[in-house]
N, C-alpha and C positions, 0 to 999 in steps of 0.2 A: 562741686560743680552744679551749677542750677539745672533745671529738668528742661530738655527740649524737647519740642514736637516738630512733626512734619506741618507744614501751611494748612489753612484749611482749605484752600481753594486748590484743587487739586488736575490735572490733566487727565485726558480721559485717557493716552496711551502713551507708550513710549517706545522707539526704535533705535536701537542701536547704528549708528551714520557706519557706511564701510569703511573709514577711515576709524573710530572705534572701535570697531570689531576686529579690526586687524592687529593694531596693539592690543587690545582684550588680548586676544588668540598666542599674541607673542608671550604675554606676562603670565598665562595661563601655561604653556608650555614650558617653563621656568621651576616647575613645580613636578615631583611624581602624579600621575595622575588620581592618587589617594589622596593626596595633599591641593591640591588646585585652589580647595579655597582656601588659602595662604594670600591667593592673586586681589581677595575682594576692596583691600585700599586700593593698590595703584588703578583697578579699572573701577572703582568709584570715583576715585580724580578724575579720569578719564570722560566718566559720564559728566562730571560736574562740569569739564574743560566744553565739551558740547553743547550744552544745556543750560549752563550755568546754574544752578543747581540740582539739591538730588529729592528728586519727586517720589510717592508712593510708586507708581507705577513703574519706575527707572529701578526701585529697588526687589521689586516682581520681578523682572526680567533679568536683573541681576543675578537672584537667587538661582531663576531659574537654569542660566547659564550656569552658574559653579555647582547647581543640585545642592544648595543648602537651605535652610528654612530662612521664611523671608525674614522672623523676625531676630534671625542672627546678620542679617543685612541689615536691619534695621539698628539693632544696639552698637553696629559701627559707626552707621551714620549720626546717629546721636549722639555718641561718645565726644567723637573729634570735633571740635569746632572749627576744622580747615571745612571741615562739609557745609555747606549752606540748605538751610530747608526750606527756605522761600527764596521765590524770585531775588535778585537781587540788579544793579544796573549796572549796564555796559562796561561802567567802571568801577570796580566795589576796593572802599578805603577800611582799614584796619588803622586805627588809630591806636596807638599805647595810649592807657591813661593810668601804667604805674608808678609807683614813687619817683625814680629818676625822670622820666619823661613830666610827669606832671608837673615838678621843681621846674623844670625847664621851660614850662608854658604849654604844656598839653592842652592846659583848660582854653587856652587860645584858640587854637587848633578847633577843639568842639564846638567853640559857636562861629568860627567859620565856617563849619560841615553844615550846623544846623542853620544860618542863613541861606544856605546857598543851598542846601540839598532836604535840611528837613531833619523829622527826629530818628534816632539811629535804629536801623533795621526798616528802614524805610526808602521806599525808590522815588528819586526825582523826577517830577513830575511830565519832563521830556523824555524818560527813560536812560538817563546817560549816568544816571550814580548813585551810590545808597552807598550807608558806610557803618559802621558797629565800633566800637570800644572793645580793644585785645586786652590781652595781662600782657606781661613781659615779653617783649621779640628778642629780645639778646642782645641791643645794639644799645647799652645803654651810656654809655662815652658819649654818640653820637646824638643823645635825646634833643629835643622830640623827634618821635621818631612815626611816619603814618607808611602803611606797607599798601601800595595801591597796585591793584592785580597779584601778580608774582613779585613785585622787585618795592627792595625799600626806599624811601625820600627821608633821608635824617639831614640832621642840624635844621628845622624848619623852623620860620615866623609865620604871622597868620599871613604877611604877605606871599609869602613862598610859596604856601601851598592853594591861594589865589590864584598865584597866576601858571601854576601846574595845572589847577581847574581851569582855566582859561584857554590851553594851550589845547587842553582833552576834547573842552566843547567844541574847536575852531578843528575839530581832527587832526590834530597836530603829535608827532611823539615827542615823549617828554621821557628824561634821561635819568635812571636810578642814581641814588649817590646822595653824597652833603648837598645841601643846597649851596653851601657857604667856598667850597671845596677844597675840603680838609679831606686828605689822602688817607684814606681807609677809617682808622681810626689815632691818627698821626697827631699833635698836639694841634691847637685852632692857628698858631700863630708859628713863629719860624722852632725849628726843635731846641728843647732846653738841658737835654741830659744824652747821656754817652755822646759828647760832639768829640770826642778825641778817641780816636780810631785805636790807639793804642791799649785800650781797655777790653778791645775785645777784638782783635785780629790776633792776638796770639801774641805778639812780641816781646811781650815782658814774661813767656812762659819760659821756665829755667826746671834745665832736666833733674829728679831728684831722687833717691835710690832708696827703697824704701827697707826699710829695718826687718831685720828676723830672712832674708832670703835666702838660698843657698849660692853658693862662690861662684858658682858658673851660669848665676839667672845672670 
């Protein structure tokens, strides 16, 4: 894993919003209270979901809530790369650009992001998007695959995910899923195997008694 750092440009403070603090308090009670810091992923999500990402200061306050050293706050935040250390925009794309996905036109994908948004780890210049390069999301049937916010956009062309940016800029919502809409990960086209029901409903099962038992099994 490559080394990350916190931004350099940094906020001078941070406060937890009382709608944070209240889930904090929930995820934190989840915990004996020897164990609490067990809670410091999901109220770092938490912070990042506020904030949009996780600042020096966000990680001080963190610590200071669970009573643990900041820079055991800090090697979580740096570990995972769901955490973001800089700013990031309104709408932040994760793009695949592993083996499957790339086969499939990834590379398409990235100079759509970088026309339109710029070089990766980077915020567009209206503040509405920045986007990075993942390893593998797990959808890989469905590649390319770009995971924008929380929810994924698979089966995509570079026009698909145009006009998902299009839709974002205009404030518009735009709907997780194949672009194409292949039901889950279902074949692209009509189904080509198990079509005959008989295969697997049972029917053809026939009772059979199996050897070595005793007289009254």
């Amino acid at each position: 894993m490559s080394v990350r750092r916190l931004a350099a440009d940094q906020p001078a403070s941070f406060t937890f919003s009382p709608e944070t603090m209240e889930k904090a308090r929930w995820w934190i009670a989840k915990y004996p209270p020897e164990r609490k810091q067990s809670a410091i992923i999901p109220i770092m999500w938490l912070v990042q979901k506020q904030e949009g990402w996780v600042s020096e200061p966000s990680i001080q306050a963190m610590a200071k809530l669970l009573e643990m050293p900041p820079i055991r706050v800090l090697e979580v935040a740096t570990f995972y790369t769901m955490f973001h250390l800089a700013p990031v925009g309104k709408h932040h794309f994760q793009l695949c650009g592993t083996t499957p996905c790339m086969l499939r036109g990834a590379e398409d994908l990235k100079k759509v992001c970088k026309s339109r948004i710029g070089e990766k780890h980077t915020v567009s210049a209206d503040g509405m998007f920045s986007w990075e390069e993942v390893e593998c999301v797990g959808a890989c049937v469905n590649a390319p695959v770009v995971a924008i916010d929380d929810y994924y956009h698979e089966d995509l062309t570079p026009e698909a995910l145009e006009a998902l940016m299009d839709k974002l800029a205009r404030g518009e919502k735009i709907e997780p899923g194949s672009a194409i809409g292949r039901q889950t990960s279902a074949p692209e086209n009509a189904q080509k195997t198990l079509t005959d029901p008989s295969l697997y409903d049972g029917s053809l099962a026939r009772p059979i008694k199996l050897p070595g038992l005793p007289e009254n099994a």
